[in-house]
N, C-alpha and C positions, 0 to 999 in steps of 0.2 A: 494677666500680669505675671502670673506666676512662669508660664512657658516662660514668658519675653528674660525672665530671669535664673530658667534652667535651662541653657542649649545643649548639655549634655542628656537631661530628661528628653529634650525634644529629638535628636539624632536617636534616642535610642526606637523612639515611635516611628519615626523615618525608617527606619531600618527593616523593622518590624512589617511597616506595610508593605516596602519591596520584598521582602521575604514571601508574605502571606499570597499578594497579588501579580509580582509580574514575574518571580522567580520559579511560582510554583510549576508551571506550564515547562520550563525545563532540566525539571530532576532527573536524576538516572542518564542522562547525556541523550536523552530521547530524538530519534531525527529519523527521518523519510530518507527512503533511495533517493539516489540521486535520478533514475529512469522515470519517477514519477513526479515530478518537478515540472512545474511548466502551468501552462492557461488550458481548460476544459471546457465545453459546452454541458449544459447540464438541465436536464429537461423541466420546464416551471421555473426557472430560475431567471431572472431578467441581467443578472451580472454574470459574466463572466468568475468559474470557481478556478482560483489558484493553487494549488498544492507547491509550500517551498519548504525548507529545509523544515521548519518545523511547526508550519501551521498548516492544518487539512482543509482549505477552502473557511465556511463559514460554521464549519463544526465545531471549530477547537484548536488546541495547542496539543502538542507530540507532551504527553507528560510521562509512559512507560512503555517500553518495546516489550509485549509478551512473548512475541514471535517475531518472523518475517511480514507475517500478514494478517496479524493482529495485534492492535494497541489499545492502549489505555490515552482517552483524552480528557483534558480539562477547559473547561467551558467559563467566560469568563462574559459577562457580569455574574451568571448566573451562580460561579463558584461552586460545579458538579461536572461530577468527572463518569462519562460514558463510555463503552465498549466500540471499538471499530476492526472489522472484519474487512477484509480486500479481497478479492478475484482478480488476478490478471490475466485479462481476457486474450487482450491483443498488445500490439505496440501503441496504437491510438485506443484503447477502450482499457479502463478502469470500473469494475463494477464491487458495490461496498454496499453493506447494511451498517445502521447504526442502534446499539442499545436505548431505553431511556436514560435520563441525566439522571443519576441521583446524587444525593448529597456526600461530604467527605465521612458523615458519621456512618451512612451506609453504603459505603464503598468497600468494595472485598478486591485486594491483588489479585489476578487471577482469574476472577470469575468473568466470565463475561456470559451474559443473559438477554439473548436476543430472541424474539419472538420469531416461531417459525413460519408466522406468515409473514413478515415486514419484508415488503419489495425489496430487489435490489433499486440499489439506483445505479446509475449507468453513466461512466463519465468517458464524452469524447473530444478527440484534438482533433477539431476541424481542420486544424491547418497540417493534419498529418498529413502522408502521404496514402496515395489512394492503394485499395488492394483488389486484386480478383474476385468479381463476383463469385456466391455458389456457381453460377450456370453463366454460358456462354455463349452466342449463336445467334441464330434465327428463331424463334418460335411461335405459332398461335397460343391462342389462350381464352380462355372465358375468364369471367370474373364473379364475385358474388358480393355484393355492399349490402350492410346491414339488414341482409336477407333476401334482399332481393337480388335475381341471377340475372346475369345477360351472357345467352350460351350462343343467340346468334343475333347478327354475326357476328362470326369470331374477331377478336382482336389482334395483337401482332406486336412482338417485338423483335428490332431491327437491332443487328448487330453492328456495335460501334467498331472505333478504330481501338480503343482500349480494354484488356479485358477486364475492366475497373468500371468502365460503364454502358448500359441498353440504354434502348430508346425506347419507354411503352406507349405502345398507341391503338388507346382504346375506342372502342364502337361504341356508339352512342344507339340505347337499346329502349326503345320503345317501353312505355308503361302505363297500360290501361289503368285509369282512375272511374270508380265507376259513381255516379251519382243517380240520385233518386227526386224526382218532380211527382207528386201525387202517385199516378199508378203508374208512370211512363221512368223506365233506369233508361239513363245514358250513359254509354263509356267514351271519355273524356280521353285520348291519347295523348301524352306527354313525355316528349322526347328531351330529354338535359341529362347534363353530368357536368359534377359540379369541379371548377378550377378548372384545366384546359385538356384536350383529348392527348394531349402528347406529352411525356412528361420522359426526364430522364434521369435515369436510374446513378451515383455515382456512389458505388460501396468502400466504406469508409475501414470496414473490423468485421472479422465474419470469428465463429468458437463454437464449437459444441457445447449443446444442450446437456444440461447435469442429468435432467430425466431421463432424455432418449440419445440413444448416440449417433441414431440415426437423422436426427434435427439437428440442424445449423441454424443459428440465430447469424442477422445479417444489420449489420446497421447502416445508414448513410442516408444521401440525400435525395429529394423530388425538386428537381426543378423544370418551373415551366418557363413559356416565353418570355415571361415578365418577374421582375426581382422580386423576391420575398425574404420575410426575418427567416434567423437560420429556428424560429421554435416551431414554422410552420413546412422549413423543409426536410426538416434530421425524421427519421421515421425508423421504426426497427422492424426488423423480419423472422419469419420462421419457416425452412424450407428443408424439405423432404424430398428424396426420389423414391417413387414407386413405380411397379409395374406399368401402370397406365401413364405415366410422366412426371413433369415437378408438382409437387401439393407447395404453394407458396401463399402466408398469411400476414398482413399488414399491423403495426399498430396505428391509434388512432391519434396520439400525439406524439412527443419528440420522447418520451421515455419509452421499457422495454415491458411494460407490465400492464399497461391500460390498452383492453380491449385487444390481448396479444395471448393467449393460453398453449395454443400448438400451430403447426400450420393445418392444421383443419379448422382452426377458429382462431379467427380474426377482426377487423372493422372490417378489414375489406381480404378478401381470399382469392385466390388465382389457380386455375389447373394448367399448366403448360406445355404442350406437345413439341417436340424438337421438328423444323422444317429441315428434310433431309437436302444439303443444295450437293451443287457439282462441283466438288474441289480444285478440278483441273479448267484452267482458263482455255478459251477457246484458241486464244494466240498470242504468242508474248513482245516484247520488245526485242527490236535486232541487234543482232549479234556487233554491229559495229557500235553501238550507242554502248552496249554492255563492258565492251573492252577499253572504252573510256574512263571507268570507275566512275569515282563520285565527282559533282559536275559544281560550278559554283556561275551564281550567277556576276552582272558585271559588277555591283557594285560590292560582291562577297556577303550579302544579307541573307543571301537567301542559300540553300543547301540542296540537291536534289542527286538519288542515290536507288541506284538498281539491287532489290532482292537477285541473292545468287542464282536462281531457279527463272529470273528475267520475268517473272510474273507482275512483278509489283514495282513502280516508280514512287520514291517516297520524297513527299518533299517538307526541307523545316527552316525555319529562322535559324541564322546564323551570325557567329561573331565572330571575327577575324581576328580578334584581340584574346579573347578569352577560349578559344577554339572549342566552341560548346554549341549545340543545336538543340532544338524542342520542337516536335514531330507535329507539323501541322495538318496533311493530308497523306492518302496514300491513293494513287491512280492506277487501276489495272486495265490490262487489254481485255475488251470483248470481243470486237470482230476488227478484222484488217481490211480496210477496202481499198486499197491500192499501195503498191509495191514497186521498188525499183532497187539498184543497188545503192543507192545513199537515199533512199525517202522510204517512206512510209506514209501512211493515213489510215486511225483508223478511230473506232469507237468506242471509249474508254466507260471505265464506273470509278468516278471520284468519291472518295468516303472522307470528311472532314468533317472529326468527331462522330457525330451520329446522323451524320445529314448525311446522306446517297443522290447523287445527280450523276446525269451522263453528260458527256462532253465527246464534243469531234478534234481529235490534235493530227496535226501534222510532224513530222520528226524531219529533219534533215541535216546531212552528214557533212559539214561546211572543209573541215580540213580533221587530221588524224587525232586532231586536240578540241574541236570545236564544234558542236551543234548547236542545230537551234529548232526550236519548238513555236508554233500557232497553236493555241485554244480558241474553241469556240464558247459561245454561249450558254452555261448549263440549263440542260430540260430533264423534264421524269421520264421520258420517253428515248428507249432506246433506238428504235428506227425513225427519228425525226434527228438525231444528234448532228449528223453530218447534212442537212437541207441548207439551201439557201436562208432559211430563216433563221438557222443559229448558227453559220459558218459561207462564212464570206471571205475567202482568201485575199482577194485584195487589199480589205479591210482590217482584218486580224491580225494584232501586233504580235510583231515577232519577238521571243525571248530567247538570244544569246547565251551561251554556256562552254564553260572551261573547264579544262581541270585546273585543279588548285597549283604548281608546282609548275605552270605554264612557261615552258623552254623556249628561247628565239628562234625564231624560223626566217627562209628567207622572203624576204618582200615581194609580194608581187609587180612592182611596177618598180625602173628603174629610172637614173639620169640624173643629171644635173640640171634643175627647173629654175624658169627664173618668174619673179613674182610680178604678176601684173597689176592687179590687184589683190587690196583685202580690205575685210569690215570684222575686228576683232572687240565687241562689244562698245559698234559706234567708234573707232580709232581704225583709218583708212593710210594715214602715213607709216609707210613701209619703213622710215628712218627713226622711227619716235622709238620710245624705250622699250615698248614690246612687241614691233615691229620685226620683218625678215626680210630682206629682198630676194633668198637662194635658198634653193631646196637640196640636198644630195639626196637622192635615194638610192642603195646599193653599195655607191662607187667606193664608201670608204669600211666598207664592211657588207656583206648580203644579208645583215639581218639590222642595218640601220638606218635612220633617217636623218639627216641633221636639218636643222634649220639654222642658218648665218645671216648675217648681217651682213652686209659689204656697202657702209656711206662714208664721205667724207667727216673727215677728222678736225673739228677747226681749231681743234689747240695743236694741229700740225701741219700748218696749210692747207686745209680742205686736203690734204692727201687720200686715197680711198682704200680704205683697209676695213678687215674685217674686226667689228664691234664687238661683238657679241654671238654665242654657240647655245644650242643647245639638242641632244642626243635624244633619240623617241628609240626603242627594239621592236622590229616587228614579230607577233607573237604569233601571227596565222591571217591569212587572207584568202579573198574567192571574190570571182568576177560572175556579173552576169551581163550576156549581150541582149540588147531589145530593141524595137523599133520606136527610133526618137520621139513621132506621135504618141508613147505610151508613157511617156513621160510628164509627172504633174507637172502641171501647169500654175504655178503662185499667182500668177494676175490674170486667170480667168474669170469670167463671169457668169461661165456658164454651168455653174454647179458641180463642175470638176472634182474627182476624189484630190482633196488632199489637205493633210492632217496638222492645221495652221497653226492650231493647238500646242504645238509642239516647240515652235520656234517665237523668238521673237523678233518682232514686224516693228520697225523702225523707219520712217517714212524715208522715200526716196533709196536709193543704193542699187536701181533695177537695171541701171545702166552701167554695172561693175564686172558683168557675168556676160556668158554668150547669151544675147537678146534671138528674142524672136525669130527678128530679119536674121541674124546670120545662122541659125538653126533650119531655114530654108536655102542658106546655102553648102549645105554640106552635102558632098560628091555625092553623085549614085552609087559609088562603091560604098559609102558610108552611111546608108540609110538608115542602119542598126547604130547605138549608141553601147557602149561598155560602161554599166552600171558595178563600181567593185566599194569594198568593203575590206579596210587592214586594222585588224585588231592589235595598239601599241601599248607601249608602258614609257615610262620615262625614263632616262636615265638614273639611278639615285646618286644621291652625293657622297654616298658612305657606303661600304656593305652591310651594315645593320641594318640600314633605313630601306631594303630592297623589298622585306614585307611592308610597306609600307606604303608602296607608290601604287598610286590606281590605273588600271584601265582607261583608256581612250579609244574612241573608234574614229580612223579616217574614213568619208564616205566620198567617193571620188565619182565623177562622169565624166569620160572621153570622147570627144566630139570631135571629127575631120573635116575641116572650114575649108573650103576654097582658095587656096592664093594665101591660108595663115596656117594651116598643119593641125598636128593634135593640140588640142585647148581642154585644159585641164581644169574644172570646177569644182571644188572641195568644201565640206562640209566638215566640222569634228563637233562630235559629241562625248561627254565624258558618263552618259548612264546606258549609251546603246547604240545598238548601229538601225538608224532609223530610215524606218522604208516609206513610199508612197510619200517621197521628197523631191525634188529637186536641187540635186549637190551644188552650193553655190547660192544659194536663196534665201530668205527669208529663215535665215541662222544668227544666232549668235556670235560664232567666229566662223568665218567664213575666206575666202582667196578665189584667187584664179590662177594659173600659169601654163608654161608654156616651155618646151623640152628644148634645153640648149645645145646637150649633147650628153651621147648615152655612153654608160659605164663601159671604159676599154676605149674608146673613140681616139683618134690621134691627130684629128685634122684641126688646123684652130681656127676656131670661130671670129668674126669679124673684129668683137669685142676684144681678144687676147692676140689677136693682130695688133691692133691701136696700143696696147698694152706692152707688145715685145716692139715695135716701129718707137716707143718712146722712150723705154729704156735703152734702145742702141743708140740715140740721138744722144742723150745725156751719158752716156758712154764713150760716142765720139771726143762729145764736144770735151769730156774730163779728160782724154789722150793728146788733143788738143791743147789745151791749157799745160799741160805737163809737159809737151816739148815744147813750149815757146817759153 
């Protein structure tokens, strides 16, 4: 009753407790760098330890700056104020000891009294960025765990694609257990090792040792093939070069102090011998793929970029928006087995991350702006790469490539075509809204395409005029000739390569294309087919919008019919220019046509006959009416 009747008594005790309790923690303007701010990993610790402007994780409040890297904290329920020491290790690694708490009656400014055994603790930012290991390469290695050695055989670490992380891959080493039955010992052999034989290495903060300066303390992470908490993969190191090789010693949990003394003593200890390899490749990439520069694939996702020295093909995810990459494999030559002046074939070492596989590619030189590459199947085995069992030419999809910056070229096929048919996602009327009836190719530029419309008008007496335009550039193209037999076949039954997968199969439409029947009657001069391939873009509507417009591939086949001339059957894909097809089939969008007349031609075709014979009649007949 009494507070309820002195509120000025009562703010004064208000005041008093913010004072005593939530003020204290920031006297003297006490405050953390701004470089150590941020979330840590911290070993035994099941939370994440924050460090912000003025609280250290779950230690305390910032209550006095003695130093740079040493403070005075205060501790709150407990109301005791401790000493904190810092080390800055790395950019990811904070390591700190802390005083006991004592009270405000025995608290001394200044002093701080930390016991000279108290561990460091060790704080890291996982989500730092990675750093270079101590050691680098190839290397064997033995190992020694909680005493016991496995010196054969040796074990191996594989050198990744970063120098941030190995790949260790250890041998699984026998160990006699000896038991005893009355008078008769048995030795019981038992082969394990515990969590998985392959483990990779990804260092996080590496510093010199305060003791030795010849020790680097290493920290970061084990991961195996299956996901674990980060308490069972953060681990710390201590690694020496000596005479005989690296001395490297393990701790046995996520801190830097348990069961971690030197790198001669550890949970688990390593001696490592450097594998001496052969720096210079057997054979590099040619000289024409290299004058290309950096290559982009069709839909611009993907990145792929020749080392100066043509050793190395490196390829990464790509944005066409944010013009940024991140390095997903790197491919070198091992041996070349076949040569020509646009091909190649040979037997590559793919490295993505820490995985090593061989692969058989193919290379070839499409036009001065274009390649295109087959991979095969990866195997561990270098002379199996190129066998029928992991490379199948027929088979293996081809992967098209540009340069970024890709300039118009001229088309390879020309004329004024007219449309005989199409199937444009199930829509076969050539007059409908995204229909064509005429093709230019060439005539109104050598590096265009148009597609038009030419149908009657009925908001103008069915007059026939042209609807609708629209512009393709061609950006590079290449022909291949073959014998028509070698051509998939869509409605066979007899097991036929071909890649159905790819298209979609919408009942009926087989009778839009050159059938069968009329593929038996193409001349004997024409026994070969002309399989080609033009890589376009679209017009844009603006010049801004010009990074913007994607790739298209025309895949076309030319066939010489009997009594009908060149029949033209056309395929367009917008992710690639797809092989082991037949152009005209079982597509998406799809047509037919048939050459009316070729770029420069002056003769007029029967059609523009009809055409000038009816504008002279209605020309008469207006001369007519005028003199009468």
């Amino acid at each position: 009753m009494a507070l309820s009747k002195s509120p000025g008594f009562l703010l004064i005790l208000i005041t008093q407790f913010v004072a005593q309790n939530l003020g204290t923690e920031q006297k003297h303007n006490c405050k953390f760098p701004n470089e150590w701010r941020g979330s840590f990993f911290l070993g035994g610790s099941r939370d994440s330890f924050t460090i912000d402007t003025q609280k250290f994780g779950t230690a305390g409040f910032c209550y006095r700056v003695q130093d740079r890297l040493q403070y005075t904290l205060y501790k709150r329920p407990e109301k005791c104020f401790q000493c904190l020491k810092i080390w800055e290790r790395h950019e990811n690694v904070i390591q700190y000891k802390l005083s006991e708490c004592v009270s405000k009656a025995e608290h001394k400014d200044g002093v701080c009294n930390i016991a000279e055994e108290t561990p460091f603790e060790t704080l890291l930012k996982l989500d730092g960025p990675n750093t270079p290991c101590p050691f680098t390469g190839a290397f064997n290695f033995t190992y020694k765990k909680e005493g016991k050695e496995c010196s054969t055989p040796t074990s191996e670490v594989v050198k990744c694609m970063s120098e941030a992380q190995s790949l260790l891959k250890f041998e699984v080493c026998p160990d006699d257990v000896k038991q005893e039955t009355g008078d008769t010992v048995f030795y019981n052999t038992i082969i394990g090792l515990e969590g998985d034989t392959q483990e990779t290495l990804t260092c996080k903060a590496t510093w010199q040792s305060d003791l030795d300066e010849k020790e680097t303390y290493m920290i970061g992470t084990l991961d195996y093939r299956y996901k674990r908490p980060d308490e069972e993969r953060v681990r710390c190191f201590m690694v020496k070069e000596t005479k005989r090789g690296l001395q490297v010693a393990q701790s046995s949990d996520a801190t830097c102090y348990n069961n971690l003394d030197s790198s001669l003593n550890g949970f688990r200890t390593m001696k490592l011998n450097k594998i001496v390899e052969n720096e210079e490749p057997n054979c590099i990439f040619p000289e024409w793929a290299l004058e290309m520069g950096a290559l982009y694939s069709f839909s611009f996702s993907s990145k792929y970029e020749f080392s100066d020295d043509g050793f190395v093909l490196s390829l990464s995810n790509y944005s066409s928006v944010s013009k940024k990459s991140h390095e997903l494999s790197r491919t070198i030559c091992v041996t070349e087995k076949e040569s020509s002046e646009n091909y190649v074939k040979m037997v590559t070492k793919v490295i993505a991350n820490c995985d090593q596989m061989y692969k058989c590619v193919r290379m070839l030189k499409r036009t001065e702006n274009i390649l295109e590459i087959q991979e095969g199947s990866p195997t561990n085995y270098e002379n199996s790469a190129c066998s029928d069992e992991h490379f199948d030419e027929k088979l293996m999809i081809y992967t098209t490539l540009f340069r970024e910056d890709l300039l118009a070229q001229p088309c390879p096929v020309n004329g004024i075509h007219n449309v005989t048919d199409l199937d444009l996602d199930g829509h076969s009327d050539i007059c409908e809204k995204n229909g064509f009836t005429n093709i230019n190719i060439k005539c109104g530029g050598t590096d265009i395409i148009e597609f038009y419309k030419e149908c009657p008008n009925a908001k103008k007496l069915n007059i026939i005029e042209i609807t609708s335009s629209s512009i393709y550039h061609c950006l590079g193209g290449w022909q291949q000739h073959i014998p028509m037999s070698e051509v998939p076949n869509p409605y066979a039954r007899n097991g036929d390569s071909y890649l159905a997968n790819n298209y979609f199969n919408r009942a009926g439409g087989s009778n839009l294309f050159i059938s069968d029947e009329e593929a038996d009657a193409v001349s004997e001069g024409g026994e070969n087919v002309t399989i080609g391939y033009i890589v376009a873009m679209r017009q844009a509507s603006s010049p801004e919008k010009v990074d913007q417009q994607k790739r298209i591939c025309f895949i076309y086949m030319v066939a010489n019919v009997r009594g009908v001339g060149d029949i033209y059957s056309w395929t367009v894909d917008k992710t690639a220019c797809l092989r082991n097809i037949r152009p005209g089939h079982m597509a998406r969008q799809r047509f037919n046509t048939t050459v009316l007349e070729t770029c420069g031609a002056s003769t007029f075709l029967p059609q523009d006959q009809i055409r000038w014979a009816l504008f002279l009649l209605f020309f008469f007949k207006l001369a007519n009416t005028m003199i009468l």
